[in-house]
C-alpha positions in Angstrom: -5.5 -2.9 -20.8 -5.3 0.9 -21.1 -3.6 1.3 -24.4 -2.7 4.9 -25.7 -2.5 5.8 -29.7 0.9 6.5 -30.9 0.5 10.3 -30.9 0.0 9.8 -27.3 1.8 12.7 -25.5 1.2 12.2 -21.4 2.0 16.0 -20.6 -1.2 16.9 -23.9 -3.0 13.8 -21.2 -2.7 16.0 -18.4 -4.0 19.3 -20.0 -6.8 17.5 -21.2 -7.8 16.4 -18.1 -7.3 19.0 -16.5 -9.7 20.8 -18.8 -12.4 17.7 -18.8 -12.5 16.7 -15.1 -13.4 18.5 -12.0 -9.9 20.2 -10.9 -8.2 22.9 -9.2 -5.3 24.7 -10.3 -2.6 25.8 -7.4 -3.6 29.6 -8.0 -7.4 28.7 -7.1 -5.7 26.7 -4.0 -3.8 29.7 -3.4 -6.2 32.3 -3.6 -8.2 30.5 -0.9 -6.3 28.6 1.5 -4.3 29.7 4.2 -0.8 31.0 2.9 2.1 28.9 2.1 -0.9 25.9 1.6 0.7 24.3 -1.9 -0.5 21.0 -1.5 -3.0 20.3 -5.0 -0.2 19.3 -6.6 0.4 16.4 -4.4 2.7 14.6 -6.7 4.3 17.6 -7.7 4.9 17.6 -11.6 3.6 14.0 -11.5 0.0 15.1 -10.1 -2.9 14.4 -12.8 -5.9 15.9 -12.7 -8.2 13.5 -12.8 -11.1 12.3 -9.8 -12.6 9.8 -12.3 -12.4 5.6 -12.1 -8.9 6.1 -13.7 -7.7 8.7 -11.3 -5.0 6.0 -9.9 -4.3 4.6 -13.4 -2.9 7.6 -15.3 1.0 7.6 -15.7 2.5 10.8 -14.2 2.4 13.8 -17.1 6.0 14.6 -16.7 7.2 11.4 -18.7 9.4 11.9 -21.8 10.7 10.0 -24.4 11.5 6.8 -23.7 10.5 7.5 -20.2 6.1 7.0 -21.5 7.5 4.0 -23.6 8.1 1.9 -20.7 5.7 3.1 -18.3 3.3 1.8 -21.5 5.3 -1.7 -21.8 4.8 -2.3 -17.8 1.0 -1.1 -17.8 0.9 -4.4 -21.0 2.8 -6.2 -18.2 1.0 -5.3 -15.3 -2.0 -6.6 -16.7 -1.2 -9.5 -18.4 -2.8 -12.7 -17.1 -0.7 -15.9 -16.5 -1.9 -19.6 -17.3 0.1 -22.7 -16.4 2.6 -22.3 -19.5 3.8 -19.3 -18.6 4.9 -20.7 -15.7 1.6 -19.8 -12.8 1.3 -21.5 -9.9 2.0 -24.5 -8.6 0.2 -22.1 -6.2 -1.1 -18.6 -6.2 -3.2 -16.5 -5.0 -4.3 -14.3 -8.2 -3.7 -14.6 -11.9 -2.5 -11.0 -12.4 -1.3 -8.3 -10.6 -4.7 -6.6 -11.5 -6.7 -9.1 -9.3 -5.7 -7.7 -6.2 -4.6 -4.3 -7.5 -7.8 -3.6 -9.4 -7.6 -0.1 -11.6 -4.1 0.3 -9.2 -6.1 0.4 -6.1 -6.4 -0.8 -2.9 -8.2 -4.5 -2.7 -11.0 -5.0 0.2 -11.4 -8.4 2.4 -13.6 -11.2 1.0 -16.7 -11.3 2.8 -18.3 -14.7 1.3 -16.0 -17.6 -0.1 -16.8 -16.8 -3.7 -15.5 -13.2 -3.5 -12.5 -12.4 -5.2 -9.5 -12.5 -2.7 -8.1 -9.3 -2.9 -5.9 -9.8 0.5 -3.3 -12.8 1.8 -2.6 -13.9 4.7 1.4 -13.8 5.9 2.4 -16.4 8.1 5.1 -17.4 10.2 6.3 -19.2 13.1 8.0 -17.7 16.5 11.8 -16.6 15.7 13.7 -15.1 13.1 15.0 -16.5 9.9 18.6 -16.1 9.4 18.3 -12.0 8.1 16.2 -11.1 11.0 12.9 -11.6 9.5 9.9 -13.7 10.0 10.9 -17.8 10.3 9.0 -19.4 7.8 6.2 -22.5 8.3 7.7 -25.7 7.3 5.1 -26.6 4.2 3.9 -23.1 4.0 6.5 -20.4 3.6 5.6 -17.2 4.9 2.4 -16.4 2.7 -0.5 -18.6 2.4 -1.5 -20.0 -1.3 -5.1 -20.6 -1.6 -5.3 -21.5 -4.9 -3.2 -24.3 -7.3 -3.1 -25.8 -10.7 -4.7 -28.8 -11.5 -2.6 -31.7 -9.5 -1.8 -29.7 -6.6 -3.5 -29.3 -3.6 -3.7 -25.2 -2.4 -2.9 -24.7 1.3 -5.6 -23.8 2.6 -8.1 -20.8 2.7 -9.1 -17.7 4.5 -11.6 -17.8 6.5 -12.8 -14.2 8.4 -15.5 -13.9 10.9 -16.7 -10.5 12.3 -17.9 -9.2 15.6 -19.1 -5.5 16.4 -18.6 -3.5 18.9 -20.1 -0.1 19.6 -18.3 3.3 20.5 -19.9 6.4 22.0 -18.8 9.6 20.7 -18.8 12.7 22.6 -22.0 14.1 20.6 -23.8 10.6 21.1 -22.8 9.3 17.8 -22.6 5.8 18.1 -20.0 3.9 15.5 -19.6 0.4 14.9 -16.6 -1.3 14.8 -15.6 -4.8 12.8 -13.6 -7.1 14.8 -12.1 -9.6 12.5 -11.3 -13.2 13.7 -8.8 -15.0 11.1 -8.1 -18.4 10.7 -7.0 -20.8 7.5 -9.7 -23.3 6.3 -9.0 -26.7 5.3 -5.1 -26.9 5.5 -3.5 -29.2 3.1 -1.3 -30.4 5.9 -1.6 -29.7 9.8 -0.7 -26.4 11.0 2.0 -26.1 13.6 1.3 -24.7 17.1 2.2 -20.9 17.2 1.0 -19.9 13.9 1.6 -16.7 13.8 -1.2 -15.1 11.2 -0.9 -11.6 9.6 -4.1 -10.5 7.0 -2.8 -7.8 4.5 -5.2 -6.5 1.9 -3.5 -5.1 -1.3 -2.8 -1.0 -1.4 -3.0 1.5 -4.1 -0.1 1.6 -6.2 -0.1 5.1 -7.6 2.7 7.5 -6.6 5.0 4.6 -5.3 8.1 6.1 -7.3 7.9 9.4 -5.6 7.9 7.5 -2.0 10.8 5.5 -3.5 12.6 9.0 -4.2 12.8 10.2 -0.8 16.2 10.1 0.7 17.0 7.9 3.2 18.4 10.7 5.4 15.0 12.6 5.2 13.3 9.7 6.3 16.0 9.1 9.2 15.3 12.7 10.2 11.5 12.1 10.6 11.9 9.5 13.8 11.9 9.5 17.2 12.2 6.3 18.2 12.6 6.9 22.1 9.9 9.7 22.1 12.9 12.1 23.1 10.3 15.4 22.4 7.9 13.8 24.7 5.0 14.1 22.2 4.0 10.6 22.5 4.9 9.7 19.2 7.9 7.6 18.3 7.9 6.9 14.7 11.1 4.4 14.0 12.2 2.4 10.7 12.3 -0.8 9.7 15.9 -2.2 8.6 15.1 -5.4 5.9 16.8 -7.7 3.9 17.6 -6.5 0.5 17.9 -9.8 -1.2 20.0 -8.1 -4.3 22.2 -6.0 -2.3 22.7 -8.9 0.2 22.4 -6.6 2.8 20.1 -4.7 5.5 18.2 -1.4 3.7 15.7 0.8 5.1 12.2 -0.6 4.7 9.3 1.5 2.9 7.0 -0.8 1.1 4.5 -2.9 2.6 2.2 -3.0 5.5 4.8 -3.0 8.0 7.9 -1.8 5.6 9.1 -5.2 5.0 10.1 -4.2 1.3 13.7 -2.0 0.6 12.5 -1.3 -3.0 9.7 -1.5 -5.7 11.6 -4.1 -7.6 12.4 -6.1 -4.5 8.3 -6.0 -4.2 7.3 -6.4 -7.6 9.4 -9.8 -7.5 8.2 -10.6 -4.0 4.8 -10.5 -5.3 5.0 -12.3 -8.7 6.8 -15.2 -6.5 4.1 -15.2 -3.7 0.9 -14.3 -5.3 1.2 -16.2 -8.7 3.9 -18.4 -8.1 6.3 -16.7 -10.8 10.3 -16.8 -10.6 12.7 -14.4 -11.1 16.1 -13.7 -10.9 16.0 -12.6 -7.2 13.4 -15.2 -6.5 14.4 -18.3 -8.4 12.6 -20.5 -6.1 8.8 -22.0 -6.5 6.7 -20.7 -3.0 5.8 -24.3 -3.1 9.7 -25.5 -3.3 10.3 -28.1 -0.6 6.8 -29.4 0.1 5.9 -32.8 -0.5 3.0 -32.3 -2.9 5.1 -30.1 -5.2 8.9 -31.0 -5.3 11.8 -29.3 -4.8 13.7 -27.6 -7.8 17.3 -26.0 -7.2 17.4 -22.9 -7.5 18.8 -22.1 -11.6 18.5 -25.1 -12.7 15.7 -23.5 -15.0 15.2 -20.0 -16.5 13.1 -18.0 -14.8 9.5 -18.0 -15.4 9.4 -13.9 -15.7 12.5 -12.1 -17.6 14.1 -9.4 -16.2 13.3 -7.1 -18.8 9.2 -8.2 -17.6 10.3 -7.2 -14.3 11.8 -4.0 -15.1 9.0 -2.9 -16.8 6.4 -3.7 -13.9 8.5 -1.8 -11.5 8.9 1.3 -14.0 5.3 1.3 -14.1 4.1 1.4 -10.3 7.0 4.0 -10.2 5.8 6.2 -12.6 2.3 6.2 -11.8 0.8 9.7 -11.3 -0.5 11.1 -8.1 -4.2 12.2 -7.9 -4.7 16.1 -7.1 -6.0 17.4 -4.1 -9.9 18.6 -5.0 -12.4 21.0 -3.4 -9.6 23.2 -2.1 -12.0 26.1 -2.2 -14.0 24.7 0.0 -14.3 26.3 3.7 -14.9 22.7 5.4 -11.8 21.8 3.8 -9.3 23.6 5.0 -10.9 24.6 8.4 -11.0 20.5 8.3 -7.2 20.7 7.8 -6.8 22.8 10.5 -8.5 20.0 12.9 -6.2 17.1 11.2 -3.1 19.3 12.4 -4.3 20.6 15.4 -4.9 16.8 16.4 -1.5 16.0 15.9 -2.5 13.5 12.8 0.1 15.3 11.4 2.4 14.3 13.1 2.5 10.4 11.8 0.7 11.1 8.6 3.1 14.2 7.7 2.0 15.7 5.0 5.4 17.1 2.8 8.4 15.1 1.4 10.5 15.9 -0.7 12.3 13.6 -3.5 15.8 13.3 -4.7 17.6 11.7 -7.4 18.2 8.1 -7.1 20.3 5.3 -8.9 17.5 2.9 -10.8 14.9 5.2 -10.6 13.3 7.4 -13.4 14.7 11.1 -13.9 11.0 12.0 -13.2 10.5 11.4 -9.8 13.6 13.3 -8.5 13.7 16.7 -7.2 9.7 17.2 -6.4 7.8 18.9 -3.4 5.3 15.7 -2.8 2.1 15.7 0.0 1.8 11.8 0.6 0.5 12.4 4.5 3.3 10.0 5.8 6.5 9.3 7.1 7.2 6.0 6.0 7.6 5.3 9.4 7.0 2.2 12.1 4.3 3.2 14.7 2.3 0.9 17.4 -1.5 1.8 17.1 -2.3 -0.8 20.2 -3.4 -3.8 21.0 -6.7 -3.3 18.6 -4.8 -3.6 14.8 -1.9 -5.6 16.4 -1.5 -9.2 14.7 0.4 -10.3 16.8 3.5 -11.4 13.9 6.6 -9.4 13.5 8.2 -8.4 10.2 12.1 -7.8 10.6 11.9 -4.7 12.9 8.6 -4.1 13.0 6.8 -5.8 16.7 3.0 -7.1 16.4 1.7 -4.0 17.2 3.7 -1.3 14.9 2.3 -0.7 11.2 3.7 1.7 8.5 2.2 5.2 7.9 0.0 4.4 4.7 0.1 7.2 2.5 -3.2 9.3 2.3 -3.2 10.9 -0.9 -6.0 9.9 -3.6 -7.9 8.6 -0.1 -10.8 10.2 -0.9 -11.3 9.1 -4.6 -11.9 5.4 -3.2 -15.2 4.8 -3.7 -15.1 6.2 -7.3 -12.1 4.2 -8.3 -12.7 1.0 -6.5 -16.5 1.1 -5.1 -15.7 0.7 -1.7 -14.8 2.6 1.3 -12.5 -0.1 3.5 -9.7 0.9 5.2 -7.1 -0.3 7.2 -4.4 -3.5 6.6 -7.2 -6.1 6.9 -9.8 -4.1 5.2 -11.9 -3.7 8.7 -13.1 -0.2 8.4 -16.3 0.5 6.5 -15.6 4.2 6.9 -13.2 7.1 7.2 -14.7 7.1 11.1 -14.4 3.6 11.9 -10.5 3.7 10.4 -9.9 6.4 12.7 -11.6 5.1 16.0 -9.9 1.9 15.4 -6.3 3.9 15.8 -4.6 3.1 19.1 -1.3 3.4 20.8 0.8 6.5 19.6 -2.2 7.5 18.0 -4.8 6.8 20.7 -4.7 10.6 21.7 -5.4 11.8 18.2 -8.5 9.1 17.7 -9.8 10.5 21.5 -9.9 14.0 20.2 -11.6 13.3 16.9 -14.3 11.1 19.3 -15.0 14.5 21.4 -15.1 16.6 18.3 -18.5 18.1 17.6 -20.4 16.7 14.7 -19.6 19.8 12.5 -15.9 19.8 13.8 -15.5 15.7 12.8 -18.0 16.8 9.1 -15.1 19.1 8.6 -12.4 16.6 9.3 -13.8 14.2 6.9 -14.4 16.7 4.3 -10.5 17.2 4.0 -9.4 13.8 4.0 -12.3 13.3 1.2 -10.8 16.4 -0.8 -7.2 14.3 -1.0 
């Protein structure tokens, strides 16, 4: 656990940093970039300057007061590791939220059966449930479990086999892609016929309370769901079940924006990775199978309090942003210039700005943010579809993951793997494997020259 001395001041943190740690200041950005370019700051006053291991763990230097106090109390919380007495299992997947979310990153697909899993698999059967989202498998749930406490069976485990297949750039480059198969191992009971299978690794953390703070109405404003400009593009939200609320909300969390609100996923989580209940999950994932019993709903306390739960959302929505780096850099921004003039832009838009919010910290509102997304549906093709949809969302149609901090993944996490299911080795690969609305922008990077696509990379390596 990262634990600060009392004296601890997070906006002293920042300036420290800032003077320790390769940065740039806005007025170096400024100075060299095209005008109006203001994007360093890509938190705004919750960027930290930091492109060490524990650029993704720093809480955002604009915290005051009581504000730091919590964030502390849900990084304590965030970490902590549950056993059996505190209510684990009957099934999990992970022990903490750390497991999957290692230093607040983004987790990477198992490649032998004694890797950590870092990833789950959703499942569901053909239909609907009765809030329009996926239907659930009978002894299963929606999320597979592949681990259990002693006297319990787990349901199964994930099992991932990989092809390759070549493709030709323009300049003669040839890239290999991964093609994942997926299938669960050694079921605890049969699997029904349909199974509809969904991997998801886990994503970065960081910044989440800034996405959070983005109005509903800017969001709205970004779509086009029937392509009415003709671009080819046709971003559209995802309307969820807000299981507080008791009512649809715009999704923004998640692969496929199945989530209305970091406390809705925070609790979603606990319940399905570690088997934890709360007050807006009550039940066990393994309620109503055979091997585990079936407990009403409140007829205990919930294994994690409230106040627990607060404090783990407060975190992930308080964590700082990474700044931009290398901004002085000529690849950079000419790179920039090819990420617009490819329309990548266009899904993976790259200012927001936030807005004060009920439940949310003071901090995060009224910032100029440069995520790189919309928080939008899109299909990218029949390549990364899986086939399973998620309230709204078809088979084929993923959110716009954020790209800020992209290029510190290696340093923070020690691997380069992209995409929902981890399949891209490489910045390269991640883009080749784009389809769909964003086939044309993947075609135009694969007839770029090798200096043009060196450029490219170098600015999505500099955010």
């Amino acid at each position: 656990m990262r634990v600060f001395p009392s004296w601890f001041n997070s906006g002293l943190l920042a300036l420290m940093l800032a003077a320790s740690l390769t940065a740039c200041s806005k007025s170096e950005a400024d100075s060299v970039e095209p005008a109006g370019t203001d994007d360093v700051n890509a938190g705004g006053a919750a960027t930290v300057f930091s492109a060490g291991s524990n650029a993704y763990s720093l809480p955002a230097p604009n915290l005051r007061g009581g504000a730091t106090a919590q964030h502390l109390a849900g990084d304590a919380a965030f970490e902590r590791r549950f056993v059996t007495s505190d209510g684990l299992g009957p099934l999990f997947i992970n022990a903490n939220c750390t497991a999957c979310h290692v230093r607040d990153g983004r987790g990477t697909a198992p490649l032998t059966a004694t890797d950590p899993v870092q990833m789950l698999f959703r499942l569901s059967q053909p239909g609907q449930d009765a809030h329009g989202g996926p239907r659930p498998v009978p002894g299963f749930g929606d999320q597979l479990q592949n681990r259990a406490i002693v006297g319990t069976d787990a349901e199964g485990q994930l099992s991932i086999q990989y092809g390759e297949q070549l493709r030709s750039l323009a300049d003669g480059l040839a890239v290999s892609l991964r093609q994942p198969t997926y299938r669960v191992d050694a079921p605890y009971m049969p699997l029904p016929a349909g199974l509809l299978l969904s991997p998801r690794v886990a994503p970065p953390v960081f910044g989440l309370g800034l996405l959070e703070a983005v109005s509903e109405a800017d969001v709205l404003a970004l779509a086009d769901e029937n392509d009415a400009n003709g671009d080819g593009i046709s971003g559209r939200p995802n309307y969820v079940w807000d299981v507080a609320a008791q009512a649809p909300r715009l999704g923004r969390f998640g692969w496929k924006a199945n989530q209305p609100s970091l406390r809705q996923q925070t609790a979603a989580a606990y319940n399905g990775d570690m088997g934890l209940t709360t007050s807006l999950f009550p039940l066990e994932p393994a309620a109503g199978q055979s091997q585990a019993g079936n407990q009403p709903p409140g007829s205990a306390p919930a294994d994690l309090p409230d106040a627990e739960l607060a404090n783990t959302t407060f975190y992930v929505q308080s964590l700082g942003v990474p700044a931009r780096r290398d901004v002085s850099n000529e690849q950079v921004w000419a790179g920039k210039a090819l990420f617009v003039s490819v329309r990548c832009a266009s899904c993976h838009v790259p200012r927001l700005t936030t807005s004060p919010a009920a439940g949310l910290p003071a901090e995060t509102a009224g910032q100029t943010i440069y995520p790189y997304t919309d928080l939008l549906l899109h299909d990218l093709g029949a390549g990364l579809a899986d086939g399973r949809p998620d309230f709204r969302a078809t088979g084929s149609e993923w959110r716009t993951p954020p790209l800020w901090g992209i290029g510190l993944s290696e340093v923070v996490n020690g691997h380069s793997t992209f995409l929902h299911d981890g399949r891209a080795r490489s910045l390269t690969e991640a883009i080749m494997w784009h389809g769909g609305e964003a086939q044309a922008s993947a075609d135009a990077v694969g007839r770029m020259s090798a200096a043009d696509r060196a450029r490219l990379l170098a600015f999505l390596k500099s955010l």
